[in-house]
C-alpha positions, -999 to 999 in steps of 0.1 A, spaced: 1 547 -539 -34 565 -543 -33 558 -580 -32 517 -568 -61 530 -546 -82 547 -570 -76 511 -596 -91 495 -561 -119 515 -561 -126 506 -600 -122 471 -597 -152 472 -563 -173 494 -585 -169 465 -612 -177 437 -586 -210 459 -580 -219 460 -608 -216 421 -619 -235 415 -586 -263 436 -593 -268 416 -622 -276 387 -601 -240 366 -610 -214 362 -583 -178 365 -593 -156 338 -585 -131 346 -557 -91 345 -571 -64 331 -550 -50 367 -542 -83 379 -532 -84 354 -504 -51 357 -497 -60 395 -488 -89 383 -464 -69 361 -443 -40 389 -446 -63 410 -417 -66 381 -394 -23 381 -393 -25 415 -385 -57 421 -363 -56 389 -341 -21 390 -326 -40 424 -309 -62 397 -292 -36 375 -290 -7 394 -271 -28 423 -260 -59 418 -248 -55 380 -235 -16 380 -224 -2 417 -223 -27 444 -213 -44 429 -180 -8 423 -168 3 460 -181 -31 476 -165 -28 456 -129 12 467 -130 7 504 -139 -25 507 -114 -2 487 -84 28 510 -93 4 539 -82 -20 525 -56 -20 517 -21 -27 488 1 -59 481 6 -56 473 44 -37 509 46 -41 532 19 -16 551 31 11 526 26 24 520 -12 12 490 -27 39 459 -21 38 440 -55 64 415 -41 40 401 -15 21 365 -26 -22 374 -29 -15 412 -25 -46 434 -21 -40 467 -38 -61 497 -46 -61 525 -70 -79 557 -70 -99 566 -102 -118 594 -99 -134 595 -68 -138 555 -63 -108 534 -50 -111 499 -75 -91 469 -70 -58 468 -89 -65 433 -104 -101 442 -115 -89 478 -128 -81 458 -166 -117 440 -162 -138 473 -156 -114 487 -188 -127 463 -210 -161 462 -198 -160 498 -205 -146 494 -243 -171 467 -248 -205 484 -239 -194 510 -261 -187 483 -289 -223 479 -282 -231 510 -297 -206 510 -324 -212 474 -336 -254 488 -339 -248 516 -353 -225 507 -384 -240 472 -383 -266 476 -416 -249 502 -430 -221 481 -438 -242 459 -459 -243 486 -485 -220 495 -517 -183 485 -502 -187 499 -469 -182 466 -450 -147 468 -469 -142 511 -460 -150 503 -427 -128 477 -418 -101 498 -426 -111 532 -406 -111 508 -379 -83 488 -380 -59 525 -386 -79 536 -357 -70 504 -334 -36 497 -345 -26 537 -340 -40 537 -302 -23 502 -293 15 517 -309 9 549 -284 12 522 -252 50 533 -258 44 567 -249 33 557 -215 63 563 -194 51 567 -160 31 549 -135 8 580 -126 -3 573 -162 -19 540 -152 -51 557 -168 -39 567 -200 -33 533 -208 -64 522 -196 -82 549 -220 -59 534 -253 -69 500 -241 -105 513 -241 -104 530 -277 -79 496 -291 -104 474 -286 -136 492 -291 -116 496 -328 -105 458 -333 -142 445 -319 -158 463 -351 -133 454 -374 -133 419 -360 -171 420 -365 -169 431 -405 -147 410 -408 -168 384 -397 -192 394 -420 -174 384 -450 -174 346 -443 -212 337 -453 -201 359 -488 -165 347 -493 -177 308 -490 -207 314 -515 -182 330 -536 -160 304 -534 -147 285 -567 -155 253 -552 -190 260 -541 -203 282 -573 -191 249 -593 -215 229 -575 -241 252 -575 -239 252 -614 -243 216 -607 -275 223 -590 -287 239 -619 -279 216 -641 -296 190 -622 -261 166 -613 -257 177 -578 -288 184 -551 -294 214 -528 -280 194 -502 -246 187 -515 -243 223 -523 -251 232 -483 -228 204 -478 -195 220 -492 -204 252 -484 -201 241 -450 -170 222 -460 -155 259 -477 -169 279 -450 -152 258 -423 -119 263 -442 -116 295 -446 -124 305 -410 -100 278 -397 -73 288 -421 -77 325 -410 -79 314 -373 -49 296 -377 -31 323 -395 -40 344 -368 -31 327 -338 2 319 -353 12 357 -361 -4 360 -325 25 339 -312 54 351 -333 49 386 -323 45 372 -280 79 354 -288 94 382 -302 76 401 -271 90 379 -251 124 387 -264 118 421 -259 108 416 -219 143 396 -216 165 419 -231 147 449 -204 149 426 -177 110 419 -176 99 451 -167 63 469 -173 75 490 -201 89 461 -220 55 448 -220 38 478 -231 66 479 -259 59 447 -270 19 457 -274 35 485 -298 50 463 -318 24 445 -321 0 478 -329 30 484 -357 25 447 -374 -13 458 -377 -7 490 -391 16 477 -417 -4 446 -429 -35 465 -430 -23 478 -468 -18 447 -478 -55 440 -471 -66 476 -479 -47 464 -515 -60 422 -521 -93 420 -503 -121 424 -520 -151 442 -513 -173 419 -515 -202 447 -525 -237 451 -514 -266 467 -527 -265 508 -531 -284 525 -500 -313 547 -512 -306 581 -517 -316 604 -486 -309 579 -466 -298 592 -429 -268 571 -425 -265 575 -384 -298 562 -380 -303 539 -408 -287 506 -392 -307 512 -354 -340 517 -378 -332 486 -400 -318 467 -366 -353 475 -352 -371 465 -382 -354 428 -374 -356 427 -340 -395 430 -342 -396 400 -362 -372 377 -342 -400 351 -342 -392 345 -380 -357 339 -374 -361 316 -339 -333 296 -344 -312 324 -353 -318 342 -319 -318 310 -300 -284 304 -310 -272 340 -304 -288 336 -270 -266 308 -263 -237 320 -278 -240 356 -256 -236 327 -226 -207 305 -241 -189 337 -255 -187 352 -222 -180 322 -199 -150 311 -221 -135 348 -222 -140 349 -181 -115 321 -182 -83 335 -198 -92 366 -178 -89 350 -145 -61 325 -150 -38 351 -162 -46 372 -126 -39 337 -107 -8 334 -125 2 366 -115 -11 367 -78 -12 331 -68 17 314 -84 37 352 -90 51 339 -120 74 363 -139 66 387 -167 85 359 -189 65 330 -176 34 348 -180 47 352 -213 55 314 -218 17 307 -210 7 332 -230 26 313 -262 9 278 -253 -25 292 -260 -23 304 -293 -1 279 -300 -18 254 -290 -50 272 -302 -31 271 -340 -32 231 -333 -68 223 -320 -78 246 -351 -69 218 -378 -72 188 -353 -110 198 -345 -112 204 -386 -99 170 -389 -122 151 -364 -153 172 -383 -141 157 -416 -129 120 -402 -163 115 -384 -184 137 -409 -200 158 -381 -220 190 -391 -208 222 -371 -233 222 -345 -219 186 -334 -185 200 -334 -192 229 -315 -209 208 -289 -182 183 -285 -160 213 -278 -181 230 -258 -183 203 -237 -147 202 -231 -143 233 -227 -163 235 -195 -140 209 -180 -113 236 -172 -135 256 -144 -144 227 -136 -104 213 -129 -97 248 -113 -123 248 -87 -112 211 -75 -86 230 -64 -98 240 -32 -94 206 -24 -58 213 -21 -47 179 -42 -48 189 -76 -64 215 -96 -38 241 -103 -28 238 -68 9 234 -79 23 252 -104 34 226 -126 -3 221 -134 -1 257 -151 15 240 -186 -8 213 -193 -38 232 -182 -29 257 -211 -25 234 -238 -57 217 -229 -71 251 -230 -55 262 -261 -63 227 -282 -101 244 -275 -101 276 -280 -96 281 -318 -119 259 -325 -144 266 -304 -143 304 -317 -142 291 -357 -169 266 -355 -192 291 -337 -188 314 -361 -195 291 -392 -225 279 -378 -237 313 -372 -232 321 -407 -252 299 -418 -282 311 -400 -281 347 -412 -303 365 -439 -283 373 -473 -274 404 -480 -276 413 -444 -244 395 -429 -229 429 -414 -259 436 -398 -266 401 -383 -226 398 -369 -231 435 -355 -254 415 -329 -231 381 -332 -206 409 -324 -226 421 -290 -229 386 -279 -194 375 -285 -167 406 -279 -194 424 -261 -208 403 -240 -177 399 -221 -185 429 -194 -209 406 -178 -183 382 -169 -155 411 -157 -178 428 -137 -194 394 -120 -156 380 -111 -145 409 -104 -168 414 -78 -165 379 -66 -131 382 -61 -131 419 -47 -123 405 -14 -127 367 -23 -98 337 -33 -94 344 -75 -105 303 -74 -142 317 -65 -141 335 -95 -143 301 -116 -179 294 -105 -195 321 -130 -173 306 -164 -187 273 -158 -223 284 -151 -219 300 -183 -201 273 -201 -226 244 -193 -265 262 -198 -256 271 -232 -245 234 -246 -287 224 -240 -297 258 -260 -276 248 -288 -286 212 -283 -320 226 -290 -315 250 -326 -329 232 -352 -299 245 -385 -323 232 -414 -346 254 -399 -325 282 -392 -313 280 -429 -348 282 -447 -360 306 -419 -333 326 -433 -335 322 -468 -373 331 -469 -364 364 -445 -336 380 -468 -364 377 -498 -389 389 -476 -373 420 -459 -354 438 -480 -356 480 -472 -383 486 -497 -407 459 -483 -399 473 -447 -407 508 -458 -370 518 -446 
């Protein structure tokens, strides 16, 4: 195996070398295979973990343990419907259903730091590639030790491996990331017609035009991938949960499994993706504070990339109000309707599932009606903010997840959006990033998506501290509805040549970095 390695390693170093001569090498069908090999094994973390598994997991462990909250000296009754629980952590006594929300808010504000401070850095030699891998090993290796957690008194032990498993897969999600704006210009299809250009038989615009078209495949095939390893591994969870008559630790096996499937597949990746190489970093170069200096350097000059930062504004908004959602209608679930570990799991399914569907069907509507992404994106932004919208009719008490046969359709709706929603974002980010600086630019997409999810944890979960979950509802679609007149407002051509004109303009050399 490290001889195959160290041929790798040749074969990047050749890439580098090609590139530095100003040619791009054509991507082969096994190279892309390898890049949408990590979204099979990192996304079904997402997937069954972090949106299905661990919130019920944390709130079961921290309930096992805790007390009520009208008595703290009684044990918490789990069988009760709208139970108020608490938990002692350290000195403070949290909620048991917002002990998973101040978890992840914890993981992500230290993505903060990690996305920032490997965020440039990546963009040199085939560290973006090097990276990925550290982090995925790191990610996959904490979520398999949720099967050492035995007892309930070690509600926080899985709370720490949920901090650590998803501070790892936000930075490999965000390299990751990174590879899009490179894989699509590398792309056969789109380094044909920029030939064209050359040659004077095809215009600037019909190249933008199918990279658009390549970049929007790609990140809906790996989406789609993703979502659907995402629901074989919940089903075979599901199984799991069954066959242990639905208890906690079935659960936290299945999130082992599912740590397993990411440590396995990451080889394939670590053997078929390419690097996708950047520019040596000058020698002397002090690696820990390179990317915080070059992030600076950027962030001083905002003004030249407007639309850029307008649309990351917006996004930080949208990213966080649709995350708030799945959040709080898996604790309703739980507490309103007390729906089974294997229901629970059953909803879980739809989404992804469903999400899998509304990938292509949005990718088809973009293509039948020859939209751009930023119409897309709208269209489903707009529908997404209908489902806060259906849940707070329910204090109406006539419809609006009132009954629990609303739970189903609700999901699917929910699921036909979310894929989507998450790959057109993406692609029409891409597009509005310097080259040669694509790592550095998703570090912050990376911020404003993955971690800007503790605003919305730590704003429900205060709201529903002592409140009805339904409450909790009003902050998503706050969220969901300012951003669709931001994006409304970026202007892409803009963005683009903003772009363009920056990446030539502020390289390290010009920027005295």
């Amino acid at each position: 195996m490290k001889e195959e390695f160290v041929e790798d390693a040749k074969y990047d170093l050749e890439r580098v070398s090609v590139k530095s001569d100003g040619e791009s090498v054509p991507l082969t069908k096994r190279e892309i295979q390898g890049w949408l090999a990590y979204a099979a094994a990192a996304e079904p973390y997402s997937v069954v973990c972090i949106s299905a598994l661990a919130p019920i997991v944390l709130e079961s462990l921290a309930s096992g343990y805790g007390y009520q909250s009208a008595d703290r000296s009684i044990p918490c009754n789990t069988h009760e419907s709208d139970y108020k629980c608490e938990v002692q952590v350290g000195g403070l006594w949290l909620d048991t259903a917002s002990f998973s929300l101040y978890c992840i808010s914890v993981s992500v504000f230290l993505q903060a730091f990690i996305f920032i401070s490997m965020g440039a850095l990546a963009d040199h030699g085939t560290r973006r590639k090097t990276f990925l891998l550290v982090f995925s090993f790191i990610g996959s290796i904490s979520t398999i030790l949720f099967a050492a957690v035995v007892q309930e008194s070690l509600y926080w032990l899985a709370g720490v491996l949920v901090i650590i498993s998803n501070v790892a897969f936000g930075a490999s999600w965000v390299l990751y990331y990174a590879f899009i704006p490179t894989m699509a210009r590398d792309h056969p299809a789109v380094l044909e017609v920029g030939k064209n250009v050359k040659a004077g038989t095809d215009t600037p615009a019909d190249y933008q035009f199918t990279l658009d078209r390549v970049a929007n495949s790609l990140s809906s095939h790996s989406m789609a991938i993703g979502y659907g390893a995402g629901v074989a591994l919940l089903i075979i969870a599901a199984v799991i949960a069954l066959a242990m008559n639905q208890t906690n630790y079935s659960l936290q096996l299945g999130m082992a499994l599912t740590g397993l499937w990411w440590f396995v597949i990451t080889f394939f990746v670590w053997k078929f993706m390419p690097a996708q190489p950047g520019q040596p970093l000058a020698e002397k170069t002090n690696l820990f504070f390179y990317s915080w200096k070059r992030l600076g350097k950027t962030i001083s000059r905002a003004k030249s990339l407007s639309e850029t930062f307008k649309y990351l504004i917006s996004w930080f908004i949208l990213s966080d109000g649709s995350s708030t959602i799945i959040s709080l209608a898996t604790f309703m679930g739980k507490k309103k309707f007390l729906l089974s570990n294997t229901l629970l799991m059953v909803g879980a399914i739809l989404v992804p599932l469903s999400a899998l569907i509304g990938t292509y069907m949005w990718l088809y509507i973009q293509r039948r009606l020859n939209l751009t992404s930023k119409q897309t994106l709208l269209a489903i932004s707009f529908a997404f903010a209908l489902v806060p919208i259906y849940v707070l009719i329910g204090f109406s008490e006539i419809f609006g997840l009132v009954y629990k046969v609303e739970i189903w359709p609700t999901l699917i709706y929910f699921g036909l959006m979310l894929g989507a929603f998450q790959s057109f974002s993406r692609v029409l980010y891409a597009s509005l990033i310097p080259r040669n600086k694509e790592a550095e630019f998703f570090s912050l997409y990376g911020i404003t998506d993955k971690s800007s999810s503790w605003l919305g944890p730590l704003i429900t979960g205060a709201i529903i501290e002592n409140n009805d979950t339904r409450w909790g509802f009003v902050f998503p679609l706050v969220m969901m509805v300012i951003p669709l007149f931001i994006i409304w407002w970026v202007d892409v051509e803009k963005g683009i040549s903003d772009a363009d004109k920056f990446s030539v303009e502020h390289t390290d050399a010009k920027d005295g970095i």
